[in-house]
C-alpha positions in Angstrom: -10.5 24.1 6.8 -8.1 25.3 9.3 -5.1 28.0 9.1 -2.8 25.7 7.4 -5.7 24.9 4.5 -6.0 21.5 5.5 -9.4 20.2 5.5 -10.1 19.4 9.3 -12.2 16.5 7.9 -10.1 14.4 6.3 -13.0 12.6 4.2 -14.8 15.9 3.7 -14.0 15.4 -0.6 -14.9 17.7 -3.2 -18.0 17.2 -4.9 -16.0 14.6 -7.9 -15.9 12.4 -5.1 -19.1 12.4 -3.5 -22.2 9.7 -4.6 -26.0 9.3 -3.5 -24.9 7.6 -0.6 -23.5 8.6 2.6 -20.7 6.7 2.0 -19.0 5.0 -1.5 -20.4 1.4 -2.4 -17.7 -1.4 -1.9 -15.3 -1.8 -5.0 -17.5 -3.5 -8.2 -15.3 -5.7 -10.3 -15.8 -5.2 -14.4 -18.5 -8.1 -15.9 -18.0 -7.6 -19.2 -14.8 -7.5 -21.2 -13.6 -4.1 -22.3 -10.7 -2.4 -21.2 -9.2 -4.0 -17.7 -7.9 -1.8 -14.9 -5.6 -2.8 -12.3 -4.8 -0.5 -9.5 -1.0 -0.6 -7.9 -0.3 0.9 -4.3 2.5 1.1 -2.9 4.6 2.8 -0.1 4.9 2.3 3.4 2.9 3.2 6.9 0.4 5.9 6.8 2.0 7.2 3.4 0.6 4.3 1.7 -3.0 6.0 2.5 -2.5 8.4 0.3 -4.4 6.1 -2.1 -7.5 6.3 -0.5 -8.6 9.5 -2.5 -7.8 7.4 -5.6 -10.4 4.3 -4.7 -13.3 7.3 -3.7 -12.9 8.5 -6.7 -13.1 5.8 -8.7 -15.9 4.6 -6.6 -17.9 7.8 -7.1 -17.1 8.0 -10.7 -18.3 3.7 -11.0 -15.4 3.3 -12.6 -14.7 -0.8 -12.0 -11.9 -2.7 -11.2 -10.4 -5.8 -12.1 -7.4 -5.8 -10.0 -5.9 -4.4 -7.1 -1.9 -5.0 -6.7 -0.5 -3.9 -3.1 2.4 -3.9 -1.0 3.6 -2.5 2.9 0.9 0.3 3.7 -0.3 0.0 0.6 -1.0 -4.2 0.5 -3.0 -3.1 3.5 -5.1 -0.8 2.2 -5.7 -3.2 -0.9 -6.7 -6.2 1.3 -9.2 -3.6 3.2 -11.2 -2.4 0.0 -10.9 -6.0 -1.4 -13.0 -6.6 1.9 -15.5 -4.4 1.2 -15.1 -1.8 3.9 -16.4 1.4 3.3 -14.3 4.9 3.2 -14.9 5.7 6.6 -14.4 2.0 8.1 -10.8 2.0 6.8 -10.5 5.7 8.8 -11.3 3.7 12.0 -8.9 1.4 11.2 -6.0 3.5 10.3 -6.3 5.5 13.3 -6.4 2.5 15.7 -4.1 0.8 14.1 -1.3 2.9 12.8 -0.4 4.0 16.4 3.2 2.5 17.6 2.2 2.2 21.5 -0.7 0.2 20.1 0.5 -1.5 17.3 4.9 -2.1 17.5 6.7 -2.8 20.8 10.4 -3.1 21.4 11.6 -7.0 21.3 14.0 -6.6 24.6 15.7 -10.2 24.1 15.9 -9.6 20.1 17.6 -5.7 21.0 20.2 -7.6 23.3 21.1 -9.5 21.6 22.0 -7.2 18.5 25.0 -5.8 20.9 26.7 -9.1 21.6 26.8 -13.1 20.7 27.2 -13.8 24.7 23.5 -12.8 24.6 22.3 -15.2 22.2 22.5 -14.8 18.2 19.9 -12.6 16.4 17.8 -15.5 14.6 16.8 -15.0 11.3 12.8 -14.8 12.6 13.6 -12.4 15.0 12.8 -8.7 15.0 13.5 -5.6 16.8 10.1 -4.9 16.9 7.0 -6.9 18.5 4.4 -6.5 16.1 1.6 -8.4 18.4 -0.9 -5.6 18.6 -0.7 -5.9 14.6 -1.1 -8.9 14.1 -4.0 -8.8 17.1 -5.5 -6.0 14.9 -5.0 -7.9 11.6 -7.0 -10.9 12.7 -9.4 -9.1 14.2 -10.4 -6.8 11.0 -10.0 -9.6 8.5 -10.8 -12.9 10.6 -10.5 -15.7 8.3 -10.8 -14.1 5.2 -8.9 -15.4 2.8 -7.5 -13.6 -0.9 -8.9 -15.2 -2.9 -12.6 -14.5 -1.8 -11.7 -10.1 -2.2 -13.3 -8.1 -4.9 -11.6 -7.2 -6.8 -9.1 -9.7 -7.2 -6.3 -8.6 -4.9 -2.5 -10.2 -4.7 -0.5 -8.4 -2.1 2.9 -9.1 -3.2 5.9 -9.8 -0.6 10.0 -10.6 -0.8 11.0 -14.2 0.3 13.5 -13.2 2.9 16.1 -16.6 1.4 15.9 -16.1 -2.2 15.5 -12.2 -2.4 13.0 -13.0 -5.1 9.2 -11.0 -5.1 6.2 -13.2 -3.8 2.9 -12.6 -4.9 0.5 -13.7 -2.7 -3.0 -14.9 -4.3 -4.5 -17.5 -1.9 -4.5 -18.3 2.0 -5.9 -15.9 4.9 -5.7 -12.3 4.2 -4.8 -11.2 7.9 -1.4 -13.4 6.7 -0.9 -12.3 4.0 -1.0 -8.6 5.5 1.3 -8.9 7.9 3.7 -10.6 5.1 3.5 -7.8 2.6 4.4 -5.4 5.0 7.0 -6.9 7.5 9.9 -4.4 7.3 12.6 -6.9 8.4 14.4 -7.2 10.3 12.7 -4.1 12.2 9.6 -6.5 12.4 10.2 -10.5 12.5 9.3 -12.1 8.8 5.7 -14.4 8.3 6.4 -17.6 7.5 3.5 -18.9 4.5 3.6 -22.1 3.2 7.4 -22.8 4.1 8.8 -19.1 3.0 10.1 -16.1 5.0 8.2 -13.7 4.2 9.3 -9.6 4.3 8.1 -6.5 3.0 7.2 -6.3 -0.6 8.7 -2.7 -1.2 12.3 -5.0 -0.7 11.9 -6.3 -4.1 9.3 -4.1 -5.5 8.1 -1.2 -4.0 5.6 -0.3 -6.2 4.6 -3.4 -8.2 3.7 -2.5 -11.5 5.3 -5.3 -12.7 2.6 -7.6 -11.1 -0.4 -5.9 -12.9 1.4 -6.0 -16.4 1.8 -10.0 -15.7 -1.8 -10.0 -15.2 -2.4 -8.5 -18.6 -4.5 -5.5 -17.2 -5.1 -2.9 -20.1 -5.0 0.3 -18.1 -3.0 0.5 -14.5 -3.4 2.9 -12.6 -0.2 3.1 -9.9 -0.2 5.5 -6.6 2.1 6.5 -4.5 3.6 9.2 -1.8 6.7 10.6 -2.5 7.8 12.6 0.5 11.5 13.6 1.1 14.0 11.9 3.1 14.4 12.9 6.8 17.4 15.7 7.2 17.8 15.2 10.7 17.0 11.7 11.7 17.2 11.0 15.7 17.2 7.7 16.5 17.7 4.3 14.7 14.4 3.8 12.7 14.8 7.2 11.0 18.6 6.5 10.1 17.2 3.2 9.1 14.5 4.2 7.1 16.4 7.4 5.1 18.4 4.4 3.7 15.7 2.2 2.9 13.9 5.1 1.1 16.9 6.0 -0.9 17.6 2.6 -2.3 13.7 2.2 -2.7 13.6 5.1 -5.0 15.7 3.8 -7.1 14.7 0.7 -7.5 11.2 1.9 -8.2 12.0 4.2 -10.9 14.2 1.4 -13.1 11.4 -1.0 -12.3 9.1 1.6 -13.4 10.7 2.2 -16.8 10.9 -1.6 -17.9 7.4 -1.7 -17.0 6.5 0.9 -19.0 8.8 -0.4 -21.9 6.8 -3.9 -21.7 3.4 -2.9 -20.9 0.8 -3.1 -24.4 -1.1 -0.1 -23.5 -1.0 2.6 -20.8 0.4 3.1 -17.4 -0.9 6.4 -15.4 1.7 7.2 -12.4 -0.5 9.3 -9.3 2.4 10.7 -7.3 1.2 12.5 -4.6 3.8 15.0 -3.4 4.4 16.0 0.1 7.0 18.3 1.0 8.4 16.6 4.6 9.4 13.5 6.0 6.4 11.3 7.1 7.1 8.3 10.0 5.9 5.1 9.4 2.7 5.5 12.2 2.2 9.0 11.8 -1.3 9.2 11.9 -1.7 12.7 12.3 0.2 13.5 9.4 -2.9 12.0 7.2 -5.5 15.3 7.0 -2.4 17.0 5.0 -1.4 13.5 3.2 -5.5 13.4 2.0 -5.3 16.6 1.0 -2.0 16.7 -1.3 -3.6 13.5 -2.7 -7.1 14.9 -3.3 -5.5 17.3 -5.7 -3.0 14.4 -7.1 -5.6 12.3 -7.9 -8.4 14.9 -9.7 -6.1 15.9 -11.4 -5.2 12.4 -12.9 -8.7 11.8 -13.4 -9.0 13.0 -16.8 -5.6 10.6 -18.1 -7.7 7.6 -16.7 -10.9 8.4 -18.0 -9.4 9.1 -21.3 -6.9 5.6 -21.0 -10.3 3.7 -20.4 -12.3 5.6 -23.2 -9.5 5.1 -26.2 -8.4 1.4 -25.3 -10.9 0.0 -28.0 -9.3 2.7 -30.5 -5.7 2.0 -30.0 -5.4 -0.7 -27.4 -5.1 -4.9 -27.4 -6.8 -6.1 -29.8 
């Protein structure tokens, strides 16, 4: 642990996380009926990782799971457990991917033409950002996987760009499906699946609970970072994404309420607080975002075992 008591492993859990193993087995889906859980992760970038202290846990505890519900950062993290990669797999990954020289490049044509029609018009698939080394990255982790084959059952839910409306997305190739959810247009150009525009889930929903009551899971289990918005942003992006944050708040919390209101049993909220403004690819922001959610997520442990362990008592019948 260094000065700043942030663990200079990031993975290096307390001893509720750890197992027989070196690392945690790949998520188990529930066999027999009892109690359902559904997991919901939201937010965007690197914040959406604060979740992975959440699926070691429940991993080291064998708790199963019966679905996963992401979107943005957090779709991403979904479709990687669905996968089956282990804890310190999806560390690889986040690292090499969640760098912006590697993964996001400026669209020249698309940023001159956002200061003038004599330069052509800014087409609705267009995006100020090139996402190619994403996309590279996304194919080359998840090849032609496709949803429907991940356990445990994992929709990554995104906003059809036309309608406005939320699109869960069940089927097709994951690596699509990915780059979908978390398309923050127009900063990034929208995926176009099955004859939709597809954009950032967190538009419409940015943490879907809503999904996972649908589903008729008994106990959900939703995670998020709730960091603060930027006080001095200093470029474009930031300016951009203090707005998005403060309508996505929000929108979250009324969404959260009439889920709550419509759900038959219980809903446990993990908000993992941190106390600045975290970038999109910040990477090296994780050690302290692991750490905040280590504590976040022990200390929901007890709600969630006890949400599991009373559903037969008070629950659907």
């Amino acid at each position: 642990m260094d000065k700043n008591g942030i663990h200079e492993d990031p993975f290096d859990f307390p001893e509720a996380f750890l197992e027989a193993e070196e690392t945690p087995a790949p998520p188990v889906a529930a066999k027999k009926r009892g109690p359902r859980l559904g997991l919901v992760l939201g937010s965007s970038g690197v914040r959406a990782f604060a979740a992975l202290p959440l699926l070691q846990l429940l991993s080291a505890q064998k708790i199963p799971v019966d679905l996963v519900v992401g979107c943005s950062g957090g779709g991403f993290l979904a479709a990687l457990w669905g996968a089956g990669f282990d804890m310190k797999h999806i560390e690889r990954v986040l690292y090499s991917v969640f760098k912006s020289d590697v993964s996001m490049q400026v669209d020249p044509k698309s940023l001159m033409r956002m200061a003038g029609d004599r330069l052509g018009s800014f087409a609705q698939t267009s995006g100020l950002y090139k996402p190619q080394g994403l996309r590279k990255a996304c194919d080359i982790i998840f090849k032609d996987m496709l949803l429907e084959d991940l356990s445990p059952k994992t929709t990554l839910y995104a906003t059809d760009v036309n309608s406005g409306e939320g699109h869960p997305l069940e089927a097709g190739r994951v690596a699509d499906a990915v780059m979908a959810c978390g398309s923050l247009y127009p900063i990034m150009p929208p995926v176009r699946i099955n004859g939709r525009l597809l954009a950032d889930g967190s538009y419409f929903s940015p943490l879907p609970v809503m999904e996972a009551v649908k589903r008729d899971v008994d106990v959900i289990v939703a995670v998020f970072l709730q960091d603060v918005i930027n006080p001095k942003p200093t470029n474009f992006l930031e300016c951009y994404m203090n707005i998005v944050s403060i309508a996505m708040r929000s929108l979250m919390r009324s969404q959260l309420f009439g889920s709550i209101g419509l759900h038959h049993y219980e809903i446990v909220i993990v908000q993992v607080p941190f106390d600045r403004n975290v970038q999109l690819w910040e990477v090296e922001a994780m050690p302290e975002i692991l750490t905040s959610a280590k504590r976040a997520c022990l200390d929901a442990l007890p709600a969630i075992k006890d949400a599991l362990k009373n559903f037969n008592k008070v629950g659907k019948a």
